[in-house]
N, C-alpha and C positions, 0 to 999 in steps of 0.2 A: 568772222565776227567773234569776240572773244565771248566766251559762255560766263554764266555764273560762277560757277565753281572758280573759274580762273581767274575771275574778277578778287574772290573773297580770297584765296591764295596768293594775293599781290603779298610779296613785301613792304613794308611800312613806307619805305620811299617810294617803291613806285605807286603805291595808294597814292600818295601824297602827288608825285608827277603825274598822274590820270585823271586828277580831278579839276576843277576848274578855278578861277585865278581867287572868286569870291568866298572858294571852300578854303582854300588857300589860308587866304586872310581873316578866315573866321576860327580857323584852327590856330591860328597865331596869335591873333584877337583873345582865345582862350586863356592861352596861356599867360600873356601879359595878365589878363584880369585877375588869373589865382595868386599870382605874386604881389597884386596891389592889394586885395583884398585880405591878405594875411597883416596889414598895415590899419587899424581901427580909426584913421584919419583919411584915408582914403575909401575903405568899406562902404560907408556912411553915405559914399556919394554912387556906388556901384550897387547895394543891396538895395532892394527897395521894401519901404517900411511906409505902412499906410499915414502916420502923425506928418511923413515929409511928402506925402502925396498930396495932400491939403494945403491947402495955402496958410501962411507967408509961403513956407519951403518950394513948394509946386516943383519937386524932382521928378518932373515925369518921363524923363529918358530913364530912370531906372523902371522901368516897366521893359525897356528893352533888353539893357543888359543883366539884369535879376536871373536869367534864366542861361546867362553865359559865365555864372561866377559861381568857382569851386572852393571852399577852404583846404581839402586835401588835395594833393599830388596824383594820387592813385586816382580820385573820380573824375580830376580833369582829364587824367590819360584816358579811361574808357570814354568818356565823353567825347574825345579825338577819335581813338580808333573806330567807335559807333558812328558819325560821321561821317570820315572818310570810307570806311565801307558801304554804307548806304548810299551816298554821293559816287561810288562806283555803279552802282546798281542802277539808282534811281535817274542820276542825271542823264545818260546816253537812251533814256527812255521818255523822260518829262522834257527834257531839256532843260539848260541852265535855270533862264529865268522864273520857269513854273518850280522847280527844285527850291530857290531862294526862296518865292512867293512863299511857297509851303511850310519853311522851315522860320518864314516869318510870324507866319499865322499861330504856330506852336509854340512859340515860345512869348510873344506876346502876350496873346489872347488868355494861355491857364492863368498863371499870372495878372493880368487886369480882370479877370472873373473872382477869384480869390481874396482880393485888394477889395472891391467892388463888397462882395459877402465881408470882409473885415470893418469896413465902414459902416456895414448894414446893422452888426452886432454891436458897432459902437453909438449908433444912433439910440439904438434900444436902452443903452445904458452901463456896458459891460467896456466902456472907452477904456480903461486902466489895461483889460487885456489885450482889445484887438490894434490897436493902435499900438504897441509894442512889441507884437510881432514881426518877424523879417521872414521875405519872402526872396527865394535865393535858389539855384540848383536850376542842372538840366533834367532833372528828371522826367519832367514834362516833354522836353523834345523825345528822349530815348524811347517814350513809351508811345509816341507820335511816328519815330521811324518805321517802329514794328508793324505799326498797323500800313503803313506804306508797302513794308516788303512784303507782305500778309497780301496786299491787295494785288501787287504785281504779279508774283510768285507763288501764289498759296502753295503750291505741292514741291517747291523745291526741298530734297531734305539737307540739310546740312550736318554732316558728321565732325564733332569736333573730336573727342576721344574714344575712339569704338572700344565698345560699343555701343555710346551713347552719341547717338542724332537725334534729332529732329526734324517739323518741315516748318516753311519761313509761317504757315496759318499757326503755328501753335506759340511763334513770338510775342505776340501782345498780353497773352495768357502769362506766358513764364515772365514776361520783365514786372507786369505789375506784381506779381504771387514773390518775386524776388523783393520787390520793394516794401511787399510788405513782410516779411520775411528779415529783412536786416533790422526796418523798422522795428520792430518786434521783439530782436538782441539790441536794441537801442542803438544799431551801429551807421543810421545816416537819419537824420533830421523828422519829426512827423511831418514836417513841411512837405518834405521830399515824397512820401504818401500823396497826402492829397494834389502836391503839383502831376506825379504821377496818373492819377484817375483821371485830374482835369485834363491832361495833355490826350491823354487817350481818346477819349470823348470828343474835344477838340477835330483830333485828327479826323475821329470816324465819322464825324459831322461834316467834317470838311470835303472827303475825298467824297461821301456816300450821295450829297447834295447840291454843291458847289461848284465843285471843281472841272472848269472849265477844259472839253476835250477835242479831238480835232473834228467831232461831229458835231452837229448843232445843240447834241444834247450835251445837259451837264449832268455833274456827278454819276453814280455807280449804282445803277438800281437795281444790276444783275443780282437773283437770291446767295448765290456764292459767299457775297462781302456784304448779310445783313449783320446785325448787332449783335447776335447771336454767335454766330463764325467767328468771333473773337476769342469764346471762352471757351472749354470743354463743354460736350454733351450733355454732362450730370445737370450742369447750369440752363439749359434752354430751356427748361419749361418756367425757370423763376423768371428771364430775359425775354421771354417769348415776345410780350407785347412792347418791349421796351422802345425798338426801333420804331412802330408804326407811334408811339406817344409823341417821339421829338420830330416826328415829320406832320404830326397833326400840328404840335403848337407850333412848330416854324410856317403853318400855312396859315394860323390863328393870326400872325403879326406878320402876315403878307412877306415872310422872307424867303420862302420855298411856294413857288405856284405848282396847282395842280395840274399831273401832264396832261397834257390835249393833242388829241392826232384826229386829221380830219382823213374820213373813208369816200371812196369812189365807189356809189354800187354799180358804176359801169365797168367795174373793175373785179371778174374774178378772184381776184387772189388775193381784194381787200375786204372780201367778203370771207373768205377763209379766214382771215386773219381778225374780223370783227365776230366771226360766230366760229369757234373752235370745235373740235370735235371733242364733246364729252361725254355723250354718249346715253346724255339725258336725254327725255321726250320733248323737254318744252324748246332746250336747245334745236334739235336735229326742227321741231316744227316752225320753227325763227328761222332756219338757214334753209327750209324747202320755201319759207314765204319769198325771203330775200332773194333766190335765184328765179323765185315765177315773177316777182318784180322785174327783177333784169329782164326774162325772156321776154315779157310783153312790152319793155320799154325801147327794144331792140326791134319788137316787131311792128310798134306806130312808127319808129324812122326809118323804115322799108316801106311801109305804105305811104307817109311821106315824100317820099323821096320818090314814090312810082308815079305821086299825083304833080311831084313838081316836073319830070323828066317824062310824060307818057311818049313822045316822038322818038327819044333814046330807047326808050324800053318795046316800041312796037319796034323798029328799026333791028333791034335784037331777036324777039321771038318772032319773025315772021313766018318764018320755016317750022315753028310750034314749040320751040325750046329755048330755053334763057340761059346764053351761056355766061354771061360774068356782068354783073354790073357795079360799079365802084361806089358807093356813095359818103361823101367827105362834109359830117356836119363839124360844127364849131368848134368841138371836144372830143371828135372822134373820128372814127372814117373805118367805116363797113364794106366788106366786099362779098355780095349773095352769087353764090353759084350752083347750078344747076346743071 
């Protein structure tokens, strides 16, 4: 099985031969769009701008391809090669279509939240400015990948110029700190800022709550990949409560249910797993009540089972000792030896 490293070490063609037919055609897809988009007659029908999301215009396919149109050369190409490296990573792990899913949701969704807030500030009255803005760039997917490889991967490091590496947990940190960072020498769009944040957010919503896996459970509640894990350490105590807020109000509007796991207390080891060893008092006295439950509930389906069976049971101890008897209720099946 081919490793990480060897994955991210492809040459740009075999990136491109390893990946799958829709990654293909969505990196092609790219590139067509950077060369229409340098055409202000064609832009128009590719960027999306809140005045043509409203009706008469109702362009609402540009909410899809907004976040696949570059006006330089140079950001389509990382656009590509981020991509196709991730689509090495991700896909022989997600598979195709959960990969597509994903990178549908990222590029969509910052984008229609953003449009959505523009409209919001032109209702209020400030129509002159937000209705003339364009909404455009992947910035939003790239900052979306990171947290993907972030989740698969956290501890891989990747060395690009030694002696400067990294590991795949510190990507989500450095792509938005980069974005705002050029922002800042004014050298890609403020747009490209906030698609950035939004795209982030997006992802971490996505994969942490959502995202459907081969268990019955979804998304990612392991503490590894909380909201936190995204940023440097200095940041966790500003972040701290950030993730339990978006998982309150996604339970406010019924979109995230709270988990439920139903316990067997005929079951020792669900009872371990219902009263933890913490080493409290009131704990350890919750988990001595729980197992004198079990034991007495164990010891009426012995008496039970003596009163329903007494001819099996004298027929055993005639000699003065009991040496096995089996008894099989509904949920269970006991075997008392003596």
């Amino acid at each position: 099985m081919t490793s990480i490293g060897d994955r991210l070490c492809l040459t740009p063609l075999r990136k491109v031969l390893s990946t799958s037919l829709p990654i293909k055609l969505l990196c092609v897809t790219i590139l067509i769009l950077y060369f229409l988009a340098n055409f202000r007659e064609f832009s128009l029908y590719l960027i999306c701008f809140p005045y043509y999301i409203k009706p008469p215009a109702l362009r609402l396919w540009t909410l899809v391809t907004a976040s696949f149109v570059e006006t330089r050369i140079i950001l389509a190409s990382v656009d590509i090669f981020s991509l196709l490296s991730s689509a090495t990573i991700l896909e022989p792990i997600w598979g195709v279509p959960e990969f597509f899913i994903f990178l549908t949701i990222i590029s969509v969704i910052p984008v229609s939240l953003i449009i959505s807030f523009l409209f919001i500030i032109g209702f209020l009255g400030v129509e002159n400015f937000a209705y003339k803005l364009d909404v455009y760039g992947a910035a939003g997917i790239l900052c979306g990948l990171t947290v993907a490889l972030k989740q698969v991967h956290p501890d891989y490091e990747l060395s690009l110029i030694p002696p400067i590496s990294f590991r795949f947990k510190h990507l989500p940190s450095l792509c938005l700190s980069l974005h705002l960072l050029l922002g800042g020498f004014d050298m890609i769009e403020p747009m490209s800022i906030i698609l950035s944040i939004t795209g982030l957010l997006v992802s971490w919503i996505y994969l942490r709550f959502f995202q459907h896996r081969e268990s019955d459970m979804r998304g990612d509640p392991t503490d590894t990949f909380e909201f936190v894990t995204l940023f440097p350490e200095t940041l966790h105590p500003c972040l701290n409560k950030f993730g339990a807020t978006i998982a309150t109000c996604l339970r406010a509007i019924r979109l995230y249910p709270a988990a439920h796991r139903t316990y067997d207390l005929g079951n020792p080891s669900d009872i371990e797993m219902l009263l933890p060893q913490t080493g409290t008092t009131s704990t350890d006295r919750r988990k001595l009540k729980a197992q004198k439950d079990l034991e007495e509930r164990l010891s009426r389906t012995v008496e039970k089972s003596e009163e329903e069976w007494p001819d099996l049971l004298a027929a055993d101890t005639r000699d003065g000792e009991l040496e096995s008897v089996v008894v099989t209720g509904e949920n269970e099946t006991i075997q008392v030896t003596k």
